[in-house]
GUGUGU-874432 format. One record per atom (N, C-alpha, C): x, y, z; residue in three letters. Coordinates in pm, whole numbers, padded with zeros to 5 digits, always signed. Layout:
! residues N
XYZala ...
//
This chain:
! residues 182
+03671+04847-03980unk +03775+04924-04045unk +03900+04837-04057unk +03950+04832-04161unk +04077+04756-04192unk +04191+04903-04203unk +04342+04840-04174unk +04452+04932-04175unk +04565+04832-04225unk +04612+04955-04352unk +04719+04823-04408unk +04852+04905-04397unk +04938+04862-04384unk +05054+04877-04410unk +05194+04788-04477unk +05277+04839-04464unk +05429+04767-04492unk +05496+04787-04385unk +05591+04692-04387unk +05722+04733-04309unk +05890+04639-04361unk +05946+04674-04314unk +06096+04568-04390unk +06116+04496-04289unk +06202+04397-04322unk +06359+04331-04248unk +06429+04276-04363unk +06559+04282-04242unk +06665+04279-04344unk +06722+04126-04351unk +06739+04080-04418unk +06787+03972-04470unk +06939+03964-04408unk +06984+03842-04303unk +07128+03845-04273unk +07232+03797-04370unk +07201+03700-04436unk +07256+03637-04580unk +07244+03688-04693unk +07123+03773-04733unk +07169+03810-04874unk +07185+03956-04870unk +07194+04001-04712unk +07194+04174-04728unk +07101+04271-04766unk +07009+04188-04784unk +06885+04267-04886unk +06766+04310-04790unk +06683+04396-04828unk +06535+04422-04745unk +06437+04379-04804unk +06367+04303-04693unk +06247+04263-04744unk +06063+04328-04682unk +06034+04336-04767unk +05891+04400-04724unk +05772+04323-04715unk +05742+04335-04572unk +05619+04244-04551unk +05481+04374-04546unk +05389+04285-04597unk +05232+04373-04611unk +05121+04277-04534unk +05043+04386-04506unk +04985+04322-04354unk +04855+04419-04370unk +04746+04340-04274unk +04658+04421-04278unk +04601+04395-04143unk +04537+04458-04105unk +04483+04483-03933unk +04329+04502-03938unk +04260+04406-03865unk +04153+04433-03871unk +04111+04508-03735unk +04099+04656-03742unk +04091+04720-03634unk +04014+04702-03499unk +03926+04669-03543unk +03775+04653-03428unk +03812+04530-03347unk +03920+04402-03392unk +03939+04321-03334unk +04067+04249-03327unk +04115+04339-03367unk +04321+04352-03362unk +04361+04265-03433unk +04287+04184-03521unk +04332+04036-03554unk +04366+04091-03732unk +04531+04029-03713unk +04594+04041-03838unk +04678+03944-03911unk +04646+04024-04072unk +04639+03869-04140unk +04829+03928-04238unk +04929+03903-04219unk +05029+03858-04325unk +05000+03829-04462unk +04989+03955-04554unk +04947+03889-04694unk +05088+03869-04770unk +05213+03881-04781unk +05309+03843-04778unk +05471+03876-04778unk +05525+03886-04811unk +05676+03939-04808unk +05746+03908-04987unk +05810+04000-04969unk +05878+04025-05072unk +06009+04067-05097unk +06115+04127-05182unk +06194+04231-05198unk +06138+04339-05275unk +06072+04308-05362unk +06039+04416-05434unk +05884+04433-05439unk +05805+04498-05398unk +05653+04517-05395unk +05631+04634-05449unk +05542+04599-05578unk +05475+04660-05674unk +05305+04689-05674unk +05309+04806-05768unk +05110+04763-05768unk +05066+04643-05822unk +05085+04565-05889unk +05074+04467-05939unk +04992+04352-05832unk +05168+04326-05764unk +05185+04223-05654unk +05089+04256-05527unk +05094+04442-05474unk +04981+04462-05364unk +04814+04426-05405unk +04826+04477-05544unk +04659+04444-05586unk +04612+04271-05569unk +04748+04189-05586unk +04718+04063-05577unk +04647+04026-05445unk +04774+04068-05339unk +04755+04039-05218unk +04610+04087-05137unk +04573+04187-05174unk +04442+04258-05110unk +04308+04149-05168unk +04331+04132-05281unk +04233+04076-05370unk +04221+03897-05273unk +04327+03875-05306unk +04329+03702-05174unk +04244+03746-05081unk +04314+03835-05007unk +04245+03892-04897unk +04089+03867-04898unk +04051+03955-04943unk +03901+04021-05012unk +03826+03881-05009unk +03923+03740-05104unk +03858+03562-05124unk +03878+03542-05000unk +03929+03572-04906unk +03935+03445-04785unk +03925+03483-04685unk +03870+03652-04663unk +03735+03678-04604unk +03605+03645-04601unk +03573+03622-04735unk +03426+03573-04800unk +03317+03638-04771unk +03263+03656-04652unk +03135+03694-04680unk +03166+03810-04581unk +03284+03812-04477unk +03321+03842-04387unk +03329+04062-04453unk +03382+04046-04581unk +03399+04174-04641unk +03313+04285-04612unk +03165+04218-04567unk +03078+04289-04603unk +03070+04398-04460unk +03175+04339-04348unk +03195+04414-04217unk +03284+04530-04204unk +03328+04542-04325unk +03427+04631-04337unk +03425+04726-04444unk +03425+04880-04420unk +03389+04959-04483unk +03496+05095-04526unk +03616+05112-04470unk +03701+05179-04492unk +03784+05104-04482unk +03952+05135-04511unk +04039+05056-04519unk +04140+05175-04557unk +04212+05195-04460unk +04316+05352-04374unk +04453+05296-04476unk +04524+05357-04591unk +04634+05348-04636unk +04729+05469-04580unk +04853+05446-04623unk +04967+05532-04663unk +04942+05595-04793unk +05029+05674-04821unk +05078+05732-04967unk +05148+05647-05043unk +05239+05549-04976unk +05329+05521-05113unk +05270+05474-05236unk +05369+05433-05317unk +05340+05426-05487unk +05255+05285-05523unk +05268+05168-05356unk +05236+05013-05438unk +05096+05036-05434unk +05017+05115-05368unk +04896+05161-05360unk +04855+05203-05497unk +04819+05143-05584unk +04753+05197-05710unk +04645+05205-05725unk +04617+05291-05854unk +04415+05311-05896unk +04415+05163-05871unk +04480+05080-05922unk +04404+04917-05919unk +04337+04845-05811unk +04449+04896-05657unk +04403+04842-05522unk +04309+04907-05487unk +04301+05009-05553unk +04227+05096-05508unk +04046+05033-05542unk +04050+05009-05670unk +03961+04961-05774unk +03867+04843-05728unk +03998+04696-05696unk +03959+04636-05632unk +03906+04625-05463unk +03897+04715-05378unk +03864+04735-05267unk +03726+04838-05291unk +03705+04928-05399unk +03595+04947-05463unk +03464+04869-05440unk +03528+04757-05546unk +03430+04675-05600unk +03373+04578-05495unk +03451+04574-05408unk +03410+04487-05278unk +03309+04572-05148unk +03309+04669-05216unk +03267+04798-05132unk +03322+04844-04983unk +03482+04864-05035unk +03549+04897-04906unk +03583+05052-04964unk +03608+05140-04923unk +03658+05269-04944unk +03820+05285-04927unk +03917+05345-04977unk +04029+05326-04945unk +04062+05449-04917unk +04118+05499-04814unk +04131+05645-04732unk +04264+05672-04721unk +04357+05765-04826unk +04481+05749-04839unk +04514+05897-04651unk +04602+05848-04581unk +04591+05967-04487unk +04683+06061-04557unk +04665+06151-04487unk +04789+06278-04518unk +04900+06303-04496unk +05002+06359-04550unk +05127+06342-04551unk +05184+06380-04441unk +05251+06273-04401unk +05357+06327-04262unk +05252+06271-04150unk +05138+06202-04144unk +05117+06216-04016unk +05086+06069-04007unk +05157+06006-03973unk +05163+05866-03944unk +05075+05802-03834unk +05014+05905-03729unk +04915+05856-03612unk +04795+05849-03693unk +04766+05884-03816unk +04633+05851-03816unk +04613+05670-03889unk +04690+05634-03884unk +04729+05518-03912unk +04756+05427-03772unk +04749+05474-03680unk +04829+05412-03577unk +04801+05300-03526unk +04695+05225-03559unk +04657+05062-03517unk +04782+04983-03593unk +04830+05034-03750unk +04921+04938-03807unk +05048+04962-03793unk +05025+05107-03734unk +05226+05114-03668unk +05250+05047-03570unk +05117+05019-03480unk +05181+05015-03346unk +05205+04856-03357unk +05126+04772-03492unk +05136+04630-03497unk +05307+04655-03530unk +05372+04747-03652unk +05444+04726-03670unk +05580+04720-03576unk +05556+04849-03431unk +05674+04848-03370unk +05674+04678-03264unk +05527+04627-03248unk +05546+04510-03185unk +05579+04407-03263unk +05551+04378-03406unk +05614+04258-03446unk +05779+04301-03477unk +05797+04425-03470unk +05986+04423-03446unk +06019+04398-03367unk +05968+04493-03198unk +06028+04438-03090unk +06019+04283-03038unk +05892+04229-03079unk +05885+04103-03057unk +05940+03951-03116unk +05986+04046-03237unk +06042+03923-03342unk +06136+03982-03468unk +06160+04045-03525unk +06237+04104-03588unk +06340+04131-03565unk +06383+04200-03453unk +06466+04257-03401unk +06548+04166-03307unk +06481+04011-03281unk +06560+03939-03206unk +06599+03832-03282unk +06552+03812-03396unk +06603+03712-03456unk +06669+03737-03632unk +06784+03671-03651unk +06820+03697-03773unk +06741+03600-03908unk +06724+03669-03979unk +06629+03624-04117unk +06732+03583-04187unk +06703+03445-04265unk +06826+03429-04343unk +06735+03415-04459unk +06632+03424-04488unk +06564+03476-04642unk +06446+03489-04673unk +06337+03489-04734unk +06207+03550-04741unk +06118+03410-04683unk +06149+03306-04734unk +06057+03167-04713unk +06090+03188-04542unk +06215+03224-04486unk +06268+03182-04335unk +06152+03316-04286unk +06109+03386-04310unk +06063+03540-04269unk +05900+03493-04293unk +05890+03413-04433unk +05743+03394-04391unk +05698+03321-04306unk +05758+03224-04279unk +05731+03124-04174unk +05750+03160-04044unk +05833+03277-03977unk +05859+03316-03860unk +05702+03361-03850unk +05649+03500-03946unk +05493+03603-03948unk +05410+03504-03955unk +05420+03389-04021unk +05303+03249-04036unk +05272+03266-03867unk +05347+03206-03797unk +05388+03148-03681unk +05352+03273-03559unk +05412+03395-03587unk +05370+03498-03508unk +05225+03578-03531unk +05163+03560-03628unk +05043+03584-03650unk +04946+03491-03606unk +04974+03368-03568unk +04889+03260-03482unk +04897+03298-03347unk +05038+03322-03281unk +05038+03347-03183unk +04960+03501-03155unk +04945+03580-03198unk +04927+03725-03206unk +04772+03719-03200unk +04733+03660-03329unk +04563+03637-03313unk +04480+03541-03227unk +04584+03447-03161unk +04532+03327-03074unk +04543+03353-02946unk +04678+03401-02872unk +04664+03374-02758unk +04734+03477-02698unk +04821+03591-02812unk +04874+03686-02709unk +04749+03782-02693unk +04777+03884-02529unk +04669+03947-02513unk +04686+04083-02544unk +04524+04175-02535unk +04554+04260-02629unk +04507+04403-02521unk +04545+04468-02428unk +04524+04561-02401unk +04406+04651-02472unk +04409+04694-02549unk +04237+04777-02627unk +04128+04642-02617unk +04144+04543-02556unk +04053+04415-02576unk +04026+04358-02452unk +04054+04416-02317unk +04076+04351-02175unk +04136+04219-02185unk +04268+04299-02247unk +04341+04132-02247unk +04324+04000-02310unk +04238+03960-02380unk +04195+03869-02471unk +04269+03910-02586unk +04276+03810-02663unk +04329+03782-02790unk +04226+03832-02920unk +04302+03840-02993unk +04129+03874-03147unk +04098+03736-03141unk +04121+03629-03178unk +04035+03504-03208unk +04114+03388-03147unk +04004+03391-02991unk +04121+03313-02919unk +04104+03133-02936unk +04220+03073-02972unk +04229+02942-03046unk +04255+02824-02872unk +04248+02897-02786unk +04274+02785-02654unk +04131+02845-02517unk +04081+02757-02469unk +04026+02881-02376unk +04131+02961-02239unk +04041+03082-02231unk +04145+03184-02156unk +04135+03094-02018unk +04247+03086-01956unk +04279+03020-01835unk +04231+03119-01688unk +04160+03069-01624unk +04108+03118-01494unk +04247+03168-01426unk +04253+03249-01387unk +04388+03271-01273unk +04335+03225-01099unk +04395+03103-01068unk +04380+03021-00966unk +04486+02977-00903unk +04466+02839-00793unk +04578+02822-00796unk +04644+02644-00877unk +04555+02685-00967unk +04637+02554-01044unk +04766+02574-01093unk +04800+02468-01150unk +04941+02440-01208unk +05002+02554-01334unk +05058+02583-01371unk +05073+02674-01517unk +05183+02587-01578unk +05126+02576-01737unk +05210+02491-01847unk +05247+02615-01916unk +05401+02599-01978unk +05460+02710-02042unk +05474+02595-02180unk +05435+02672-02343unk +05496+02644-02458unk +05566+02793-02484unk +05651+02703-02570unk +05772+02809-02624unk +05673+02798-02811unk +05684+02966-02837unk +05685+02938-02934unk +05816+03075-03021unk +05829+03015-03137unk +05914+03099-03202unk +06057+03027-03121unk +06068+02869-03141unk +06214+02850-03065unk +06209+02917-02904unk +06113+02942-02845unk +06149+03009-02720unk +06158+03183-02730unk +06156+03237-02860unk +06162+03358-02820unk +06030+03426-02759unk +05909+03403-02786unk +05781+03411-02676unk +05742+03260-02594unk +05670+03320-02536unk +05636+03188-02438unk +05472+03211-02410unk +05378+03108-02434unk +05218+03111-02426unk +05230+03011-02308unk +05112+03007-02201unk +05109+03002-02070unk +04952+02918-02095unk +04911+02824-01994unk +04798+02775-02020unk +04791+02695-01917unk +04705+02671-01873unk +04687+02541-01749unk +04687+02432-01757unk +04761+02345-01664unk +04798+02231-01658unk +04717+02149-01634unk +04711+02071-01724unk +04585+01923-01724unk +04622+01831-01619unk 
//
């Protein structure tokens, strides 16, 4: 099951909001940034799903619903194309935002974790922060619904012993990934 959503930040320099679209692959928490914008249209979402859809590849064929919102960037088109790939698109019902709740709850952690501590000074600065926090997110932070493992972990998980512990900073230091010392 895939879960997509939006969410904003605000731009400190040009004042403006920008909307990032995201999708969650439920069964294994691992989520992909399809991109940011100011203005997101059906147009531009049908684009983004459709990438999606290519650089999954064969991977599509694991996924069979795909949990939306109501709003408007959702068109017959995204709709069309998630069709044809044979995903179903399941708009939920109004007002109730938990049935969505794998992509809220991504959303209140990539605020508290990064949004909310750092100022955006424009869409390229915002993609590159979600580039960067979506590695960390799918690689090595851990995931509670997962006994703590990561969706696709990119280091192996470190024994808890009494060896040494190496700290990287990532995001400038605003998280910190932990790993054992060679």
């Amino acid at each position: 099951m895939l879960a997509v959503d939006f969410f904003h930040a605000d731009c400190a320099v040009t004042l403006r909001r920008l909307d990032c679209f995201f999708v969650l692959e439920v069964g294994s928490r691992t989520v992909h940034i399809l991109g940011v914008t100011a203005n997101p249209d059906g147009r531009w979402t049908t684009r983004q799903i459709r990438n999606l859809l290519m650089d999954l590849g064969d991977r599509t064929a694991d996924f069979q619903v795909l949990i939306r919102d109501r709003v408007g960037q959702f068109t017959a088109s995204f709709d069309a194309v998630l069709a044809d790939a044979g995903i179903d698109a399941v708009e939920i019902p109004p007002r109730t935002l938990r049935v969505n709740a794998y992509a809220e709850r991504f959303v209140r952690t990539v605020r508290t974790e990064v949004t909310d501590r750092m100022l955006i000074v424009g869409a390229r600065h915002l993609r590159t922060v979600l580039a960067e926090y979506a590695r960390h997110y799918n690689g090595r932070r851990p995931h509670h619904g997962r006994d703590l493992q990561p969706p696709r972990p990119d280091h192996p998980i470190a024994d808890v012993t009494t060896t040494r512990i190496k700290r990287r900073p990532a995001l400038d230091g605003l998280i910190n990934e932990y790993e054992r010392a060679a």
